[in-house]
N, C-alpha and C positions, 0 to 999 in steps of 0.2 A: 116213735112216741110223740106224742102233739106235746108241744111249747107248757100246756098249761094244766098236764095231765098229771104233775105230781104237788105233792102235799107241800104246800109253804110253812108249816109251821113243823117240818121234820128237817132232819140234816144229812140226808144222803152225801153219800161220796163222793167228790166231785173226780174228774177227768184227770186232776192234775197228781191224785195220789199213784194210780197207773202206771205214770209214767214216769215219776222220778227215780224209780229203783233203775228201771232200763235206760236212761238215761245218765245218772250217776255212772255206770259202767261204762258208757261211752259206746252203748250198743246201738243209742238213736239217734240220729243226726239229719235236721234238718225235712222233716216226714213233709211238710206241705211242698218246700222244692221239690222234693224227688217225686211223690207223686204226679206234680204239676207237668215236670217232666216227663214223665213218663206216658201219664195223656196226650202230649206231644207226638212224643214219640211215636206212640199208637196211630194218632192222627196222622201222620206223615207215611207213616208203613201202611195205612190203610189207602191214605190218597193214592199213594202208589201204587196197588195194588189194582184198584180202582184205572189209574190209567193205564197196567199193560192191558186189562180187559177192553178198554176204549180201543187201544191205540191195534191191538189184533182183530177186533168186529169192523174198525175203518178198512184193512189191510185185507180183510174178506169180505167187505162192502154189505156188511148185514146188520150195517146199522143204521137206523132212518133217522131224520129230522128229529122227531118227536123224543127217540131213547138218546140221542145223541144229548139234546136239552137236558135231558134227566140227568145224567149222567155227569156231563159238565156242570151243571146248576150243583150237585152231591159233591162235587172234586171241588169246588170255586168256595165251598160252605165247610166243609173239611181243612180247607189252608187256609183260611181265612177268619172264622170264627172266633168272635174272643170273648174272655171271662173277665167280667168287671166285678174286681171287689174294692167296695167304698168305704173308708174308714172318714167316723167320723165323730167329731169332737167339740167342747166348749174349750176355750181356748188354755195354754197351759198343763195338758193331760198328759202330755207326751205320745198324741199320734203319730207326728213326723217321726220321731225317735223309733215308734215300733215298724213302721214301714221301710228304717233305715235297717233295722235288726232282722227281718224276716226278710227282704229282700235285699238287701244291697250292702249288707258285710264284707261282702268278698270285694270290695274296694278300699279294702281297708280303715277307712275314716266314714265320718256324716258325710251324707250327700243331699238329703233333703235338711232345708235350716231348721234346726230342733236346740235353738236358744232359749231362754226363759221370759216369758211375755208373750204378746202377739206373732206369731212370725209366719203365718200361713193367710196371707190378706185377700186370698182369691182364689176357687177353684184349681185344683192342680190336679190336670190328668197325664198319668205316666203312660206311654205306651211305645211301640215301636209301628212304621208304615214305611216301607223299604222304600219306596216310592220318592220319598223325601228326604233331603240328607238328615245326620243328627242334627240337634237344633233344641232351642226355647220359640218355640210362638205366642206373645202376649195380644190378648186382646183388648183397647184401652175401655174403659171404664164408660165410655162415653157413648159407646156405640149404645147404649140402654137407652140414648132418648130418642132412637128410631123406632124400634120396638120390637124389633128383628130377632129372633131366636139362634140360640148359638147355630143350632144345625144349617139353618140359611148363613150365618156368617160363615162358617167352615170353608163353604166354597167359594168366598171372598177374600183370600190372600192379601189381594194390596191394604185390607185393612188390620192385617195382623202384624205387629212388630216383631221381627224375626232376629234371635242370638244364635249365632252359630254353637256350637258346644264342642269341646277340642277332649274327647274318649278318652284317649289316651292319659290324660293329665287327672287323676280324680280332686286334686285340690284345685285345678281350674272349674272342672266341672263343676262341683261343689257351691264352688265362689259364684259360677253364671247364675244356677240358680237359687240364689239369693234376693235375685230380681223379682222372687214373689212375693214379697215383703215390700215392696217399692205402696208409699204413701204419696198424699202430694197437700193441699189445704187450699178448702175451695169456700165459697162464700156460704151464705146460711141457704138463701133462695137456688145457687145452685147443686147442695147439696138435698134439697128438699128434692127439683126436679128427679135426682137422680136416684133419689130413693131411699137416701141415709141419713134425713130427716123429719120429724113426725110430730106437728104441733099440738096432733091430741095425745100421744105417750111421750111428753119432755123425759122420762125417766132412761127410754129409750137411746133418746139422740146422742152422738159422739161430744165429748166435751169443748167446748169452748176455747181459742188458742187467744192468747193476746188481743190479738189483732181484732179477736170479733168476727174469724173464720173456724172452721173444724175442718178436722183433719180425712181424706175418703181415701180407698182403696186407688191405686194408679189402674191399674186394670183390673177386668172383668173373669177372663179366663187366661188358664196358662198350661198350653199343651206340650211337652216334653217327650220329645222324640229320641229313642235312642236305641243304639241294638245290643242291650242288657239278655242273657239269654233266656231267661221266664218270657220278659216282654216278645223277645221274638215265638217262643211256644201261643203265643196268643192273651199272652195277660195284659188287663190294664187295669193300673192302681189308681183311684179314684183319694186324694187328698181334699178336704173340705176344710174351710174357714170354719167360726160356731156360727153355727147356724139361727141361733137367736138371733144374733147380730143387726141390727137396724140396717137397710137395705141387701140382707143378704139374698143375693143370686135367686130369684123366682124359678130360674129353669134347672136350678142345681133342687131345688125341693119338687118339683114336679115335673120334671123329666128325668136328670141324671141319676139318682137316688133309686125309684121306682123301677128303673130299668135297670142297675145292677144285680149281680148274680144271688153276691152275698156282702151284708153291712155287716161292719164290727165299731160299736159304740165301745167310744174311750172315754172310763171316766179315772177320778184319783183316786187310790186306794186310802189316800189321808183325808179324803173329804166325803168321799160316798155318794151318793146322789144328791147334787143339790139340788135347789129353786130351778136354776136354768138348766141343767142336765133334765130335769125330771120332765123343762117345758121344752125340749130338744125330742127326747123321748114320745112325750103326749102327742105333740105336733107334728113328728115328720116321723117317726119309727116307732109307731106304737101298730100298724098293721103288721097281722097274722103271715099275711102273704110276704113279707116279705125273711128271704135267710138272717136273721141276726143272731151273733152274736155280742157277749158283754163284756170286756175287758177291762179290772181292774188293775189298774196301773200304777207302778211307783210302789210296789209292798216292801221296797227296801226302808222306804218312811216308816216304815210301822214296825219295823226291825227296834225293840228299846234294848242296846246293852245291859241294862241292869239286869232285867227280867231273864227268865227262864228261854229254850228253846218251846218247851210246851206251850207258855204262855203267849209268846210272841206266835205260833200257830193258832191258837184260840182266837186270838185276837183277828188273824187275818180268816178264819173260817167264819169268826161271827160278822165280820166288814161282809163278806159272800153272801150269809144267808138273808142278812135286811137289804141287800141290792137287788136280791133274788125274787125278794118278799113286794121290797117295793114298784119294780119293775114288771113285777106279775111275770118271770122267767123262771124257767126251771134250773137250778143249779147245777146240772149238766153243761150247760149254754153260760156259764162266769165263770170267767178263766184271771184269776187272781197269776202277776208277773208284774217281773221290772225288764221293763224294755231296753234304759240303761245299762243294767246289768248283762243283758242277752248280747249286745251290738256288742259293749267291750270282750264278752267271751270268746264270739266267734272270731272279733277281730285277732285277738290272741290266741285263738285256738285250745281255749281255758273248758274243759268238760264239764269239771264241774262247777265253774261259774253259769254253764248253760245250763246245766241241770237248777242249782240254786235260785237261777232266772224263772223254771217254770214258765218260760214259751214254749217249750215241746209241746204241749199240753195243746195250746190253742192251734199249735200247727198239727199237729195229728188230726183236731176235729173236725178242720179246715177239708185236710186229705181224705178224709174217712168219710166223709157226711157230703160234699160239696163236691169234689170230681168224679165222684161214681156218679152220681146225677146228672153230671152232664155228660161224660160217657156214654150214658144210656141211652140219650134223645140221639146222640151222631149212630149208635149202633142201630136204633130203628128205621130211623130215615134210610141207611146204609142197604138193609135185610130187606126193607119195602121198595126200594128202587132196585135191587138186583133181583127180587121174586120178580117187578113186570118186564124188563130186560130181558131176562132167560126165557120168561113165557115167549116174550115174541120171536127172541132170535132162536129157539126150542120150534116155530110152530113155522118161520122163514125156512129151516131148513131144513125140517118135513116134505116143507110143499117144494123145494129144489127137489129133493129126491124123489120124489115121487114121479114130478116129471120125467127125470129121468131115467125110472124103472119103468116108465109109459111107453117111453122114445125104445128100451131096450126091446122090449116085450114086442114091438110094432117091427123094429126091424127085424129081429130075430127071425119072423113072421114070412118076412121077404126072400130067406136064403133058399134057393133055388126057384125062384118064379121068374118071370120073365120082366121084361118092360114094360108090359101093357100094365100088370099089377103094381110097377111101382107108379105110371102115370094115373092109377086109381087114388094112388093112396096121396097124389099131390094133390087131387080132388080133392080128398077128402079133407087134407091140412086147410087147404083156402077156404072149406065151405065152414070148416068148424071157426076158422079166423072171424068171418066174417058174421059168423053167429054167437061169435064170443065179444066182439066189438060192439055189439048191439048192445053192451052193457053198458055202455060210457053213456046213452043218455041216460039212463037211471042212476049212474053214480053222481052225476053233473047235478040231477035235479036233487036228490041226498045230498050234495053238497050245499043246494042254495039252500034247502030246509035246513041243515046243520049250520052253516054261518049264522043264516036268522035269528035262530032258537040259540045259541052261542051269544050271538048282544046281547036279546033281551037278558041273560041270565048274567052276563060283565055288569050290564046297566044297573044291578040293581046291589054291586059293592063297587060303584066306580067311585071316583072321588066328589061330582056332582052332589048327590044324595046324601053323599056324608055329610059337606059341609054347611048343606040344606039343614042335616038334624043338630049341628054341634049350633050353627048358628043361632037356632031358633030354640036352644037350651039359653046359650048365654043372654038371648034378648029378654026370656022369660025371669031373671036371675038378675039381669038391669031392670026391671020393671017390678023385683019385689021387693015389698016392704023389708027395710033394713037386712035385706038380701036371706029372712027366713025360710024362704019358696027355694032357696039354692039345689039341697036333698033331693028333694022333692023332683024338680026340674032334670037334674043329674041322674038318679035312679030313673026316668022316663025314657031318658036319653037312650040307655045302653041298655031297655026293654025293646025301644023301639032297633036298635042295632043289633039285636041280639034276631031280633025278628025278619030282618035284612038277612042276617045269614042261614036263618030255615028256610026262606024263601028262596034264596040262590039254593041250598042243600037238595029242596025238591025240584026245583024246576033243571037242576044237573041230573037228578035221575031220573026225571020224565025224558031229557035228551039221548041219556043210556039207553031206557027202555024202546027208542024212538031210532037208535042207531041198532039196536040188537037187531027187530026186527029186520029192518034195512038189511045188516049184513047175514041176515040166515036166509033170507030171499037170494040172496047175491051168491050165498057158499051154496043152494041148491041148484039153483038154476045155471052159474055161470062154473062150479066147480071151484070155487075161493075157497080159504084156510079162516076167512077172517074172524078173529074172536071181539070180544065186547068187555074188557076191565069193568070192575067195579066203579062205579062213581066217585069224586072225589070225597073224602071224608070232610068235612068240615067241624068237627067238634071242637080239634085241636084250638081252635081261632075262638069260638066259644069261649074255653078255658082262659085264652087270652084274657079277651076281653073282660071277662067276669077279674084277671089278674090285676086290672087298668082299673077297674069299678074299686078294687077293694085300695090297690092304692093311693087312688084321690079321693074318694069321698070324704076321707077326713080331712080337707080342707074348704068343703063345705057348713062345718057344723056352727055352731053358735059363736064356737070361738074363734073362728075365720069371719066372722058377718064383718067386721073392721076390714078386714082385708080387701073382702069381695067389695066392700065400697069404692076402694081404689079401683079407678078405669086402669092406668097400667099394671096392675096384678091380672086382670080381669081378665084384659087383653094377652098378656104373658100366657093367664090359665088357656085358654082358650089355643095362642096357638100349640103350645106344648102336648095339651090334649090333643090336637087337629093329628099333629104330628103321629103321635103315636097310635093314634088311632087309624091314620093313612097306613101305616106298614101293616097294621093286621088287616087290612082290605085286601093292600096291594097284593099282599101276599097270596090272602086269599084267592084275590082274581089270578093272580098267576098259577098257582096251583089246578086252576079250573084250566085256563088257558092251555097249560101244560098236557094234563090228561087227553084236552079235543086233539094237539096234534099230535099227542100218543099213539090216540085211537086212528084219527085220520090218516095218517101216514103209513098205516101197514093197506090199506087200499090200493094207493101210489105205487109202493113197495110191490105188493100182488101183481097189480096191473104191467109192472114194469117187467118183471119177470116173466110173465105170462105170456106177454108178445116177446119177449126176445126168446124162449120157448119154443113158439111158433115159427121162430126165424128159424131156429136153427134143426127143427125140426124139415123144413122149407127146403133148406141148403143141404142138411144130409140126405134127402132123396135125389134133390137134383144130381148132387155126385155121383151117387148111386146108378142113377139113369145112367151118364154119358160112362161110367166105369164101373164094370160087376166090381173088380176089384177092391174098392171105395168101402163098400158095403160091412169087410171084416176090418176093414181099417174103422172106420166109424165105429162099429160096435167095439173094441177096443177104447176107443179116446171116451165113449159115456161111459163104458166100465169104471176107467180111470177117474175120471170126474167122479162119478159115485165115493170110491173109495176115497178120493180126498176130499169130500165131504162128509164121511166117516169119521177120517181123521180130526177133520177142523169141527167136528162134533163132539169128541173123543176130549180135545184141547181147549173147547170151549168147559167143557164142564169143567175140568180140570181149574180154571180161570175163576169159575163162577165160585165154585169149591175154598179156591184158594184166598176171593173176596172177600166169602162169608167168615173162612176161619181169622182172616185178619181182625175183621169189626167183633168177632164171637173171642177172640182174643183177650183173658181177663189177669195176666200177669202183669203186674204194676210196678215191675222193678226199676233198680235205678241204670238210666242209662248212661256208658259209659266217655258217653261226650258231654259232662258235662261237670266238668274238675273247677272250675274257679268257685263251684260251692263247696267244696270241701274246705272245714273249719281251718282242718291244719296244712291248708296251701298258704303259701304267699297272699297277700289282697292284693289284687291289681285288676283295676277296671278294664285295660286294655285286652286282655286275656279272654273276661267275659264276653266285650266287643266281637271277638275274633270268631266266639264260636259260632259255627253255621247251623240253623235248622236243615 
């Protein structure tokens, strides 16, 4: 159902009545974890599944360059992959509290700081990367007057401040990061430089200290390393400062935000939408494209003793339907809960305080709505790369057989003739060699035409080109009047990008068409298997892109024209854009890339086989000659061959079978390595630590 498709002025059922009866009994517990895990799970059973088929096509040498790429590229994307959900808030809402409630209970206390006030002063991304011990990396505040984008800082180390984080201890951990909160108080002009002061919105700016300084964030980013067992299934928790906030984070609203899976706006159940919630909303999450959810928070406030149970529901259904109304959301998508409530439950293992909490609610929508979705995109990619795998290793071991029902049929041919017939038929081996060799200058000269035709067609999503279009948007956009031409210049942009990628789309199938013929000249005349895949698709990148158009464009509008004055916003937008718009090229081109040495590599593949073929074709008659003997011995060992290539036919399918049932795989249970979510365990972070994907 689309976001805007039901009646604002009716009062449907929300989500949360569902599930309190089954929760009350203590039947639901925790639905977004176990899902969460579960697609884990899935994901690791399928990797693996994934490499016995790899690691048996090596071990039978029927796999080429081109499938091997595929294959490893699908296995690398599969354990790797991760789901970014970004929560986010004006300050005081209790987002930390609910991120501490839905993930990290099972350590029994807060772990992210959820005190009253400010306490979240700088992006906070949770995640785990084995690669690195546990840890806090801050990044200080200062690096903004480079101009450098987080993703370029990333691979700069020496400038990130690193806290180690001791697992084991959850009130050490706890205590570490606390350091997001770290302030510092910098002058008026260097607070201007950096972006958290604004002398045309004084209403904006941080107040005033004594001294005639204000107060600024110590750092910029804060990445949080740790092996929590969701983060190691591939989650990452995305914590935001309020985004209203006078110098907040450029690349946190147009890049980090954009690029998450799924947003969940936290506002207060005691206050409802205010001023700056509503201009949080308008500003940064008011796009179609992007998953959000609404979370009204705190409905224990609005809990009144005196009153009735009905009335204190009324009360909190009618706070739902004007957040509903106002927000232009369908009350499906507002999940009224006390995050407080929910964290204390679990920690105690209190049912029905989690029930009374109504977070079930938001975690079931979470599970239901959001990881069958991604699910779906790893089972396609998974079912498209094992269809062109089987084709070719399916079409590789045709042509081994075949050959060697050739070799059978020829010698069988030879039992009782003399020597002179077998020194006929070496003839005949070297003449056909030497007329089958004749093929390598036409495969050489199809090569240079396919290299060729392969640039031109990279050249035209390489990164040159692109930054030729982004450039010459943003110069258009500094050169207009009070930056209204922005729209305008941006919508051109990603007409003319979108046109880049029809261009490579045809000029890839003019290459197919241009290798087809090639190789059906090649399978007549030389006796080849070769086939011809379909062309890459490209729409998927399309869709991208048209995803990227719908999330920035609203910082184009009227009410960014302030912003876009700002050189370093400008600069910011521009590289963020650059950025994200590199990956869906890069991609692009690799996907092209990928397909040519798909395609090319069963040539090779052919060719290679074909002359050792001929060798051993060679070498069994020579035997032959100097021993009649030889003769039934040899027919014998291509029997054998044949038949274990039956076999390794037999087992490949089996493999392929067993790939597809893993990704086509649609039980979503809970799996049973994963006990430190259970309510009425012990909390102990070290436990969660412990466990292994």
């Amino acid at each position: 159902m689309s976001e805007h498709s039901h009646d604002l002025n009716s009062t449907p059922p929300t989500p949360v009545e569902s599930v309190l009866a089954e929760a009350s009994s203590g039947s639901v517990q925790e639905p977004f974890v176990r899902s969460l895990d579960a697609l884990g799970v899935w994901r690791v059973t399928l990797e693996e599944r994934v490499r016995d088929l790899v690691r048996f096509l090596r071990e039978q040498s029927l796999l080429d360059e081109g499938a091997g790429d595929l294959l490893d590229s699908l296995r690398q994307r599969l354990a790797s992959e991760k789901l970014v959900v970004a929560f986010v808030a004006e300050f005081s809402r209790g987002k930390s509290e609910l991120i501490n409630a839905i993930f990290f209970a099972d350590a029994g206390r807060r772990i992210m700081p959820a005190s009253p006030g400010r306490t979240t002063m700088c992006p906070v991304e949770l995640g785990w990367d084995p690669e690195d011990p546990p840890g806090l990396s801050l990044l200080p505040i200062e690096t903004r007057l480079d101009g450098a984008s987080l993703a370029e800082l990333r691979g700069q180390p020496r400038l990130w401040r690193r806290e180690p984080i001791d697992v084991s201890d959850p009130a050490s951990f706890a205590h570490a990061l606390n350091a997001v909160k770290g302030v510092r108080a910098a002058t008026v002009d260097e607070a201007r430089q950096l972006g958290f002061w604004d002398d045309e919105q004084p209403a904006d700016n941080p107040p005033m200290l004594d001294d005639g300084q204000v107060e600024i964030p110590l750092w910029r980013h804060a990445v949080i390393n740790v092996p929590h067992p969701l983060l190691k299934r591939g989650l990452v928790v995305l914590d935001t400062p309020g985004l209203n906030a006078i110098g907040a984070e450029p690349e946190l609203t147009v890049g980090l935000l954009p690029s998450a899976h799924v947003v969940v706006f936290v506002l207060g159940a005691d206050t409802g939408v205010t001023k700056s919630d509503l201009e949080i909303w308008r500003d940064h999450l008011a796009s179609q494209s992007l998953t959000r959810y609404v979370v009204l928070n705190k409905i224990d406030a609005l809990v009144d003793p005196l009153s009735s149970t009905e009335e204190n529901e009324a009360q909190i259904t009618q706070q739902c339907v004007q957040v509903s109304r106002t927000l232009e959301m369908p009350m499906g998508r507002v999940f009224p809960l006390s995050a407080r409530q929910a964290l204390e439950a679990r920690v105690e293992g209190n049912a029905q305080l989690l029930a009374d909490s109504r977070l079930l609610a938001l975690e079931q929508a979470l599970a239901q709505q959001l990881l069958p979705q991604r699910r779906a995109v790893f089972e396609q990619l998974t079912l498209e790369a094992l269809a062109v795998v089987q084709q070719q290793t399916s079409r590789n071991l045709t042509d081994l057989r075949r050959h060697l029902t050739d070799q059978l049929h020829e010698l069988r041919g030879l039992r009782g003739r003399n020597s002179g017939k077998v020194a006929l038929m070496l003839q005949r081996v070297g003449a056909e060699t030497v007329e089958f060799e004749r093929c390598t200058t036409q495969i050489q000269a199809l090569r240079t035409v396919h290299s060729r035709t392969l640039r031109s067609v990279l050249n035209g999503v390489s990164g040159e080109p692109l930054r030729t279009l982004v450039d010459g948007m943003v110069r258009s956009i500094r050169e207009s009047f009070l930056k209204l031409g922005a729209r305008r210049s941006f919508v051109q942009l990603f007409a003319d990008l979108r046109l880049a990628l029809d261009t490579a789309q045809k000029d890839a199938q003019d290459l197919r068409d241009l290798l087809a013929g090639s190789f059906a000249r090649l399978n007549a005349e030389y006796g080849f298997s070769l086939a011809t895949p379909s062309a890459p698709e490209l729409s998927r990148f399309r869709d991208d892109l048209a995803l990227i158009e719908r999330n920035y464009v609203q910082y184009l509008g009227l009410s960014q024209a302030m912003r876009l004055a700002q050189p370093r916003f400008l600069e910011q937008f521009r590289r963020m854009l650059m950025s994200r718009l590199r990956v869906v090229f890069e991609s692009a081109a690799s996907e092209i890339e990928l397909w040519s040495r798909t395609t090319s590599a069963q040539v090779d593949a052919q060719l290679r086989e074909r002359r050792k073929a001929f060798k051993r074709r060679r070498e069994s008659l020579e035997r032959i000659r100097t021993a009649a003997s030889d003769l039934e011995a040899r027919l014998l060992e291509i029997e054998a061959q044949d038949q274990r290539l039956a076999s390794i036919e037999v087992r490949l399918h089996a493999l392929f079978e067993r790939s597809r049932r893993a990704a086509t795989r649609h039980e979503m249970g809970l799996a049973s390595d994963f006990g430190p979510f259970q309510s009425s365990m012990p909390a102990a972070l070290p436990a969660s630590a412990a466990t292994s994907t």
